[in-house]
C-alpha positions as CSV (number, residue, x, y, z in Angstrom):
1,X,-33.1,-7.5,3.0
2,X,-35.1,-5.1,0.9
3,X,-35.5,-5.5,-2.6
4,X,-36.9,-2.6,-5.2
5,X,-40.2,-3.8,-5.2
6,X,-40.8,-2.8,-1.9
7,X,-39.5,0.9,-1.6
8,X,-43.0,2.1,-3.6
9,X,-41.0,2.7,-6.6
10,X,-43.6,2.9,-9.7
11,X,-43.8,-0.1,-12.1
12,X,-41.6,1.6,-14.9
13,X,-38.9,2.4,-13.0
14,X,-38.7,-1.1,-11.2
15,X,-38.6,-2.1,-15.0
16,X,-35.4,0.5,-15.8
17,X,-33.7,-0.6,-12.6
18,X,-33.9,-4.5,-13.7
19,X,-32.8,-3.3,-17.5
20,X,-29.6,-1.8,-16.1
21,X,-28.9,-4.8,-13.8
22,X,-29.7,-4.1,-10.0
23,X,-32.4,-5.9,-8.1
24,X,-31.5,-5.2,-4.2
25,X,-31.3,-1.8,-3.4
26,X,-27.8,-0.3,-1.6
27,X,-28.2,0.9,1.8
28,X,-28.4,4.7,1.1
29,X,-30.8,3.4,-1.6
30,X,-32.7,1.6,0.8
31,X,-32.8,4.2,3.1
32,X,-33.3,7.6,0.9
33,X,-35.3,6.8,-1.5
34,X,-38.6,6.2,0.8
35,X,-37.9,9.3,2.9
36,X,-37.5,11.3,-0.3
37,X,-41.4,9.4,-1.3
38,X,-42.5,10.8,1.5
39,X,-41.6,14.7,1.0
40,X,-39.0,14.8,3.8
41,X,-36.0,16.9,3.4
42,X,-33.1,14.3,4.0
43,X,-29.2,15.2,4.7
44,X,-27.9,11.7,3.5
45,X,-24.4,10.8,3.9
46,X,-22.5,8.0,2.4
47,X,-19.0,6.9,0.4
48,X,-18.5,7.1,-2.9
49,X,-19.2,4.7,-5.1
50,X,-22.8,3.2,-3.1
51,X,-25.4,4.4,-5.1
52,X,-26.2,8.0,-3.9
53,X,-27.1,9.0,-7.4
54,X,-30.1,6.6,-8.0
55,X,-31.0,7.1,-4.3
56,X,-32.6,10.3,-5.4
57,X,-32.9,10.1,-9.1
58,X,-35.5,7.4,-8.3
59,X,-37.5,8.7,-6.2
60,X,-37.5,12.1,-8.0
61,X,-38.2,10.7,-11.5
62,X,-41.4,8.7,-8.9
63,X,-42.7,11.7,-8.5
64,X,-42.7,13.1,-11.9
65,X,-44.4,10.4,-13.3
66,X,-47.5,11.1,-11.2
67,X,-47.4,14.8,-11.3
68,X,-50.1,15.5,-13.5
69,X,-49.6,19.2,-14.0
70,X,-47.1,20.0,-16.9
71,X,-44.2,22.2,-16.4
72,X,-44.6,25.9,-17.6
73,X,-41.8,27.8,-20.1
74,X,-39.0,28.6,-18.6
75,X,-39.2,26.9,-15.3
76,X,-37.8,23.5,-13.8
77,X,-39.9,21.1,-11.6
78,X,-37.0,19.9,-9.9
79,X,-33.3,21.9,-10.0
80,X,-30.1,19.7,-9.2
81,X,-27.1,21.3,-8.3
82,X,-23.5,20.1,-8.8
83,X,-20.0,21.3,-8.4
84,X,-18.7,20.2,-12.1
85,X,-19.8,19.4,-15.3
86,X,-18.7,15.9,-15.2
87,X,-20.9,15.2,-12.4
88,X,-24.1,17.1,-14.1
89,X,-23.1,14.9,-17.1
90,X,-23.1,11.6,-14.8
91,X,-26.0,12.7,-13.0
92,X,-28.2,13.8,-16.7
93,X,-27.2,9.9,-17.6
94,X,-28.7,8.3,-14.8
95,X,-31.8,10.5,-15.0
96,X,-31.9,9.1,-18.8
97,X,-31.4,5.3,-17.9
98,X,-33.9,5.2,-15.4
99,X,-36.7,7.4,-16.9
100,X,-36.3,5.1,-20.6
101,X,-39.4,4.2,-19.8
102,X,-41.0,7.8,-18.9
103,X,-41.4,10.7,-21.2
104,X,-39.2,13.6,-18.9
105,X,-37.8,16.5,-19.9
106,X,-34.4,17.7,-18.6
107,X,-31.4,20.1,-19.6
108,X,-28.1,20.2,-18.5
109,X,-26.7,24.0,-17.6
110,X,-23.2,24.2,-17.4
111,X,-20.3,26.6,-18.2
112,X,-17.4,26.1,-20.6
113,X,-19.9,25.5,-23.6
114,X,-22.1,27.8,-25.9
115,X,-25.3,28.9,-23.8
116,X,-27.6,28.8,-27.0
117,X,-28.7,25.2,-27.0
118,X,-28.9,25.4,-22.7
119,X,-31.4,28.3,-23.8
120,X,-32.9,26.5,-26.4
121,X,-33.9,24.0,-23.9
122,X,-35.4,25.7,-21.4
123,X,-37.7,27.9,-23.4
124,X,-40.5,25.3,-22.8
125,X,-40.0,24.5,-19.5
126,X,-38.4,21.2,-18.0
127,X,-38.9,18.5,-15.4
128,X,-35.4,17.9,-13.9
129,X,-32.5,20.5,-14.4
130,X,-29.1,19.6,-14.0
131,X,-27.0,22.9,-13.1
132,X,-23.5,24.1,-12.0
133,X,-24.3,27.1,-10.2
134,X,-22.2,29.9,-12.0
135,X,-23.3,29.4,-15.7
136,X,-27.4,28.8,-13.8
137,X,-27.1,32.2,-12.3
138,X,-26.4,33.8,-15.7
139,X,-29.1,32.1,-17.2
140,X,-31.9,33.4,-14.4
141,X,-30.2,37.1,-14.7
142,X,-31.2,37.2,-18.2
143,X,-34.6,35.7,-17.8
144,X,-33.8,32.1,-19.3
145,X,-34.9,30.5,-16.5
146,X,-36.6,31.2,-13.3
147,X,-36.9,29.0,-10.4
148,X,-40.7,29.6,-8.6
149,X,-42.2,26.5,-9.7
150,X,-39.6,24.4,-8.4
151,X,-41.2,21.9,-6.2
152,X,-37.5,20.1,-5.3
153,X,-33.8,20.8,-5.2
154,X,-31.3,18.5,-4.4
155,X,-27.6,19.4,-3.7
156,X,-25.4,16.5,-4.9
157,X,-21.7,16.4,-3.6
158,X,-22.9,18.7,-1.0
159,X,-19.7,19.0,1.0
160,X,-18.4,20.6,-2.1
161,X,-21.2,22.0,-2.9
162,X,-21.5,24.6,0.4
163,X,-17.7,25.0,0.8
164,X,-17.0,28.9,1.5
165,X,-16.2,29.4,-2.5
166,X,-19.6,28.1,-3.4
167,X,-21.7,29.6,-0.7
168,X,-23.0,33.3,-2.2
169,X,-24.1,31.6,-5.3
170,X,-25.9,28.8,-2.9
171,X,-27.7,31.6,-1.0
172,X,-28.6,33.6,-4.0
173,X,-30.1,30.4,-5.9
174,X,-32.3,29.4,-3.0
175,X,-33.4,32.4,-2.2
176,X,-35.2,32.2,-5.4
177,X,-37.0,28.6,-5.0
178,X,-40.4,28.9,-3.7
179,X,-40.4,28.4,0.6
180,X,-42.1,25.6,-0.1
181,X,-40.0,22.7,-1.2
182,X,-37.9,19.7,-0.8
183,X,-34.3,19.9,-0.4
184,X,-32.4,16.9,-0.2
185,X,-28.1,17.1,0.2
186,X,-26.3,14.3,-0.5
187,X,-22.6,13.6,-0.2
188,X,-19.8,11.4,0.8
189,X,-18.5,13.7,3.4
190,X,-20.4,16.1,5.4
191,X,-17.8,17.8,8.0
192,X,-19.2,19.6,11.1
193,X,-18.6,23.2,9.5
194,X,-20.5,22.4,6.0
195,X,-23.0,20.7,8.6
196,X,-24.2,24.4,10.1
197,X,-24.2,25.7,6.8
198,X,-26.4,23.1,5.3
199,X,-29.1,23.7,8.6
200,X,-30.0,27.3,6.7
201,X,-31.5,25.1,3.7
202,X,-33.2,22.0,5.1
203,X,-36.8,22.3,7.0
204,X,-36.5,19.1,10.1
205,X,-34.4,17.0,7.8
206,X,-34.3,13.1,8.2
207,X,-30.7,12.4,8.6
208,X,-29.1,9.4,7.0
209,X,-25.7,8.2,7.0
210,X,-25.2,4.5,6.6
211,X,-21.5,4.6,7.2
212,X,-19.4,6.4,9.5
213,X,-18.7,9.8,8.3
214,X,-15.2,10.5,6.7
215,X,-14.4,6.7,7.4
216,X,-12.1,5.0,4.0
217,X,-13.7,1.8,2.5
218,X,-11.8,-0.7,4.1
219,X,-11.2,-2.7,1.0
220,X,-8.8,-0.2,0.2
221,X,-5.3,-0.5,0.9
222,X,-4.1,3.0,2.0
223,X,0.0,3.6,2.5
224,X,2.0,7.2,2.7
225,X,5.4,7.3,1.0
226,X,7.6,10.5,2.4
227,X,9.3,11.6,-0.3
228,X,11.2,14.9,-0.8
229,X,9.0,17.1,-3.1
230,X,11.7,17.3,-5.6
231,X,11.8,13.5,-6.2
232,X,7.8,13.4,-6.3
233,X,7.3,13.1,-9.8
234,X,9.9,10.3,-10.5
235,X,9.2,8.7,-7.6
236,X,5.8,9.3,-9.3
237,X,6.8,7.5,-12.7
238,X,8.0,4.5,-10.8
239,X,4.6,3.7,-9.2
240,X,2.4,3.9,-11.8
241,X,5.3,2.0,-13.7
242,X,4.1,-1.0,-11.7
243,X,2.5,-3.6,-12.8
244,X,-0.1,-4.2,-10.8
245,X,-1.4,-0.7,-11.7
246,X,-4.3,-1.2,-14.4
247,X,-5.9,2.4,-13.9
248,X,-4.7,5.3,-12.3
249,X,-6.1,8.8,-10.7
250,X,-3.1,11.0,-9.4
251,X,-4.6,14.0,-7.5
252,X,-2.6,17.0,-7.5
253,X,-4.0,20.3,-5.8
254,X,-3.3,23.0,-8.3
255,X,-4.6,23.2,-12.1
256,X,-1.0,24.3,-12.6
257,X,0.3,21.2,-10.6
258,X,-2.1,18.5,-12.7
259,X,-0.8,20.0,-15.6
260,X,3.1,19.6,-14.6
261,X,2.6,16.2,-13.2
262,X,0.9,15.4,-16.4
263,X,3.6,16.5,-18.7
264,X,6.1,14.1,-16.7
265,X,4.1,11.0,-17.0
266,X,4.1,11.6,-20.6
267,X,7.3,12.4,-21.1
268,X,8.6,9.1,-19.4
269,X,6.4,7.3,-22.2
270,X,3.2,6.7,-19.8
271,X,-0.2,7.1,-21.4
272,X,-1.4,9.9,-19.0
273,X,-4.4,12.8,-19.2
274,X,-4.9,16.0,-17.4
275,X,-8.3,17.3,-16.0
276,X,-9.4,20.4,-14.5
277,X,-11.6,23.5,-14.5
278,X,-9.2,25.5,-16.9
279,X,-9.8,23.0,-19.3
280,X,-12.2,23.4,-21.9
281,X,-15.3,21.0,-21.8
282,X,-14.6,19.5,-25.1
283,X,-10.9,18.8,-23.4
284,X,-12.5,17.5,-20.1
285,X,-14.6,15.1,-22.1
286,X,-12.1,13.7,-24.9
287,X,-10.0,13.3,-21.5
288,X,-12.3,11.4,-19.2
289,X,-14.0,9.7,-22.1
290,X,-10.4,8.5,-23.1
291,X,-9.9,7.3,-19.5
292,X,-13.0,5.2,-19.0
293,X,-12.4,3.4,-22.2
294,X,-8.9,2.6,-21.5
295,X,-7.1,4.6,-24.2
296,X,-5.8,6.8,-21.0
297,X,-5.0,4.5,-17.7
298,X,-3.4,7.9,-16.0
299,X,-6.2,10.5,-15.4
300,X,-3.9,13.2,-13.1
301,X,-7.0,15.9,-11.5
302,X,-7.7,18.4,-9.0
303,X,-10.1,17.8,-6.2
304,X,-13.2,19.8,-8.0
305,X,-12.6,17.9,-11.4
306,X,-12.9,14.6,-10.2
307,X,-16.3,15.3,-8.8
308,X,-18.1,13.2,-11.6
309,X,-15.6,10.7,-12.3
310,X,-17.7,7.3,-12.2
311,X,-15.2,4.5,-13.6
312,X,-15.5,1.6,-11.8
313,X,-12.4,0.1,-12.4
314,X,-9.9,2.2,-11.0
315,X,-7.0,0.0,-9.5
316,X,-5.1,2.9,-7.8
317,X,-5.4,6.4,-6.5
318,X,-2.2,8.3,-5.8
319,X,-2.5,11.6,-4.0
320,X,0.8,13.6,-5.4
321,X,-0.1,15.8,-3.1
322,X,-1.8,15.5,0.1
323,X,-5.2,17.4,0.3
324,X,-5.5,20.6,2.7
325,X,-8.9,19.8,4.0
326,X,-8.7,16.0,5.0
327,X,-12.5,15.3,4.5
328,X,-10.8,15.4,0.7
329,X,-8.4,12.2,1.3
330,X,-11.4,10.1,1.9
331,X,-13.5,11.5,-1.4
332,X,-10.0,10.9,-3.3
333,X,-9.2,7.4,-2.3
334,X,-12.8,6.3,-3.1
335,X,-12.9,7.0,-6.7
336,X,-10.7,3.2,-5.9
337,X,-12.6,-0.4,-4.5
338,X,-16.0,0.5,-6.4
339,X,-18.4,-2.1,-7.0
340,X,-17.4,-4.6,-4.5
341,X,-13.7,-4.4,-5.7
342,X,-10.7,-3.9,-3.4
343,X,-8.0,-0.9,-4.3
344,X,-5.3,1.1,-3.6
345,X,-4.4,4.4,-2.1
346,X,-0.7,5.5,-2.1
347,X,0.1,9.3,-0.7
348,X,3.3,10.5,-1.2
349,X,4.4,12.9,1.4
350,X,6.8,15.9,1.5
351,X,8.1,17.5,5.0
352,X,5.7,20.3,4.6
353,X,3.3,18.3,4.7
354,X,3.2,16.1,8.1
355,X,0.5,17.8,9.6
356,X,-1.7,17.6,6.9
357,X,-1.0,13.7,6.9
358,X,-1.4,14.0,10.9
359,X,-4.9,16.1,10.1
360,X,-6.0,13.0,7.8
361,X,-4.6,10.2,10.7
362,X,-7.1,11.9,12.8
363,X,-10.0,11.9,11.0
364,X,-10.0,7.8,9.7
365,X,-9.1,7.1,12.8
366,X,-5.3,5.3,12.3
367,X,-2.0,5.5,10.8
368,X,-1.3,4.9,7.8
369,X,1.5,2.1,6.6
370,X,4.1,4.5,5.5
371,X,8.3,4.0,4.0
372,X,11.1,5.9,3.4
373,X,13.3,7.9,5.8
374,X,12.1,11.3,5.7
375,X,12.7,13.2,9.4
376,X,9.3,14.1,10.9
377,X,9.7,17.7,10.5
378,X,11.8,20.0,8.9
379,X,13.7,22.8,10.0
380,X,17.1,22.4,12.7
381,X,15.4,19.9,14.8
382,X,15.3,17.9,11.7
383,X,19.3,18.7,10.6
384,X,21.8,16.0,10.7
385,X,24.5,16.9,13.6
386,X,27.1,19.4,12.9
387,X,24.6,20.2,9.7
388,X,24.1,23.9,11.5
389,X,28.0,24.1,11.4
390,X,28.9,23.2,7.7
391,X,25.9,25.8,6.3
392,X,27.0,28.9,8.8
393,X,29.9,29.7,6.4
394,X,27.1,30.2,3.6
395,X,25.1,32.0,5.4
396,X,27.8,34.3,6.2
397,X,28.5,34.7,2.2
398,X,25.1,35.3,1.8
399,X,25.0,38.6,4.1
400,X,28.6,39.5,2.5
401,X,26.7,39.3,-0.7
402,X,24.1,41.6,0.3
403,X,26.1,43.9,1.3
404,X,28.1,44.2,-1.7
405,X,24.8,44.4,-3.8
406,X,23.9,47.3,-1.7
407,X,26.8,49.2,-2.0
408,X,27.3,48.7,-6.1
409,X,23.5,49.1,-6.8
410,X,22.6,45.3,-6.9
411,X,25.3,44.5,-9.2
412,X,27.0,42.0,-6.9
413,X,30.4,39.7,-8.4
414,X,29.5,35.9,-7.5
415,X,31.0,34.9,-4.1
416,X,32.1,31.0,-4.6
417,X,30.5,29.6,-1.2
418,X,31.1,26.1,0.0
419,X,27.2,25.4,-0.7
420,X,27.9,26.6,-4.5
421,X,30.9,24.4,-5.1
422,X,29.1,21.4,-3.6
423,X,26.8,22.0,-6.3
424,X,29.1,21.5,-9.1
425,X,31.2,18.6,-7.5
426,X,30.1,15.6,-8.3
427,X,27.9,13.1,-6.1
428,X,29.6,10.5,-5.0
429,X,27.7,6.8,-5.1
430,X,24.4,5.9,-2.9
431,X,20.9,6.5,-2.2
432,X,20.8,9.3,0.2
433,X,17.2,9.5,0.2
434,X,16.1,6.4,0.1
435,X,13.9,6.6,-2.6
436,X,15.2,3.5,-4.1
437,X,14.5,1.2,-1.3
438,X,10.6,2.9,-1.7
439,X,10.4,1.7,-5.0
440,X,12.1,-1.4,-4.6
441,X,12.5,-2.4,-8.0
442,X,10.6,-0.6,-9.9
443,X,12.8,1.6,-12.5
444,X,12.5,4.8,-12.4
445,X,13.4,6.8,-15.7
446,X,14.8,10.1,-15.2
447,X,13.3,13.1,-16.8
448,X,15.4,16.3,-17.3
């Protein structure tokens, strides 16, 4: 097995790599960080949580240290590129760790913060930038920064990186780097159609993956509960009740919906935190910050927020809501069973959502353990017999109503349908849904 000493890794950053604890490298490590030595363009693929941001932080800070010619104002040696702040904060981190022993320069450009220090920073020029692409591209209109000395740009979290939204900034941003370069993407999922779209940057790339693309850890324990969307967030509030849940993410896929979910968690008396790109970045940070010391064990975040989240000691991942693209799943259950540790990954599943869950059964490759007693599909295959027959009399009020809106200008009297006083009858006694026997005895409070 390789060690550090052998990748051709200069002596003070063999030294940072020992101070912060590592001595073998992991295999994208291994793997990445002599092709990047070597001026290749690399696509490198592989899971969260295996080292993909010292794979090429090393090799990049390597060839800083032996560049001889300084950096000229307002350029960047290298430019890195990442979908969220809280990645180019993780990312500006590692750079400082591992160059403690180096003298490099670096800035971090991202929205959601005053420009004037990002500015300030980049007057005199800098070896490694660490940019989100919108707030960069404002900076390089107004003559801040220009990119023609950039020798290497990396694309971290590339999957996210060259979706659709994120592509006409992409092409306008390279299309400003010198012809001449190194690009190196990296990600944990690179699906076929983000594929074609990274061939456009990369010059004969080495490709590395060094585990099967879109494939779960397997020390993660994935299950789907189906759930009616209205009982979601208390059936919600009875997982992360449990006991066995230390630290939480809970992926919704709105801003709207994390803040919602949020809300609930706190309300039934759980310490809980929302991120999210309409937060501000002060909020973002007081929120993730809380989170990785412990003072938060919720963190409840959209897809794009979480990119950046490094806390290794996340016990559980709950997806609220199940992902549209199913490339996501696999990003969202590894933020769980980092480090070596084993985790868990619990979906909970509405109706509408079956072929999404089918969509993400396809892609790892089998089913997931699922509960609960949720029909397959919805609609009147899905109706209980003689269902069709008890709801035709309300359909029939609901035309009469129309028409009577129709003919006194919308102002239609209440027609007292056998749906509407179903409503106001009481329930009688059971679990319909089964919900209970999902939870098993976990109590669930209920929030009005």
């Amino acid at each position: 097995m390789k060690n550090f000493d052998s990748l051709g890794l200069a002596e003070s950053l063999l030294r940072a790599v020992a101070h912060e604890g590592y001595t073998t490298p992991t295999p994208i490590q291994a793997e990445v960080i002599p092709a990047m030595l070597a001026g290749k363009d690399i696509v490198g693929i592989a899971q969260t949580g295996t080292g993909k941001t010292a794979a090429f932080v090393l090799p990049l800070l390597n060839a800083i240290g032996a560049r001889s010619v300084a950096v000229k104002p307002k350029t960047a040696g290298a430019l890195i590129l990442v979908p969220t702040r809280e990645l180019a904060a993780q990312v500006h981190d590692s750079i400082r760790a591992y160059a403690r022993f180096m003298k490099v320069s670096t800035a971090v450009v991202v929205g959601g913060v005053k420009a004037g220090p990002q500015v300030r920073a980049l007057s005199s020029g800098v070896d490694v930038l660490i940019a989100t692409p919108g707030r960069l591209e404002d900076l390089m209109s107004s003559g801040v920064v220009r990119l023609d000395a950039t020798a290497t740009v990396i694309l971290d979290e590339a999957d996210q990186m060259l979706d659709l939204g994120f592509m006409p900034a992409i092409r306008r941003i390279m299309g400003k780097l010198p012809g001449k370069r190194q690009t190196v993407l990296l990600s944990a999922t690179m699906p076929a159609q983000i594929r074609s779209l990274a061939g456009d940057f990369l010059n004969d790339p080495a490709e590395i993956a060094v585990a099967p693309v879109s494939r779960p850890i397997e020390s993660i324990d994935q299950s789907v509960i189906h759930v009616p969307s209205a009982e979601k967030r208390n059936a919600l509030v009875g997982l992360v009740s449990g006991q066995d849940v230390e630290r939480a993410i809970v992926f919704t896929r709105t801003k709207r919906g994390a803040d919602r979910v949020n809300m609930h968690l706190q309300k039934a008396g759980l310490s809980a935190a929302a991120i999210h790109g309409n937060k501000s970045q002060n909020q973002r940070e007081k929120a993730l910050g809380a989170f990785r010391l412990g003072k938060v064990t919720i963190l409840v975040a959209t897809d794009i927020a979480a990119r950046g989240i490094d806390v290794d000691d996340v016990s559980h991942v709950f997806n609220y809501e199940l992902p549209n693209v199913p490339e996501a799943y696999v990003h969202r259950i590894g933020r769980t069973a980092r480090a070596g540790k084993s985790g868990t990954a619990v979906s909970l599943c509405d109706p509408s959502e079956r072929t999404l869950l089918r969509d993400i059964e396809r892609l790892i490759g089998r089913s997931l353990g699922s509960t609960g007693d949720m029909p397959a599909e919805t609609g009147a295959a899905a109706r209980p017999k003689g269902a069709a027959a008890q709801t035709e009399p309300a359909r029939k009020a609901g035309r009469k109503r129309r028409r009577t809106r129709t003919k006194n200008n919308g102002a239609a009297a209440p027609v007292a349908t056998p749906l509407a006083r179903s409503k106001q009858a009481p329930r009688s006694g059971g679990d319909t849904s089964g919900l209970a026997r999902m939870l098993g005895n976990i109590a669930t409070p209920q929030i009005a």
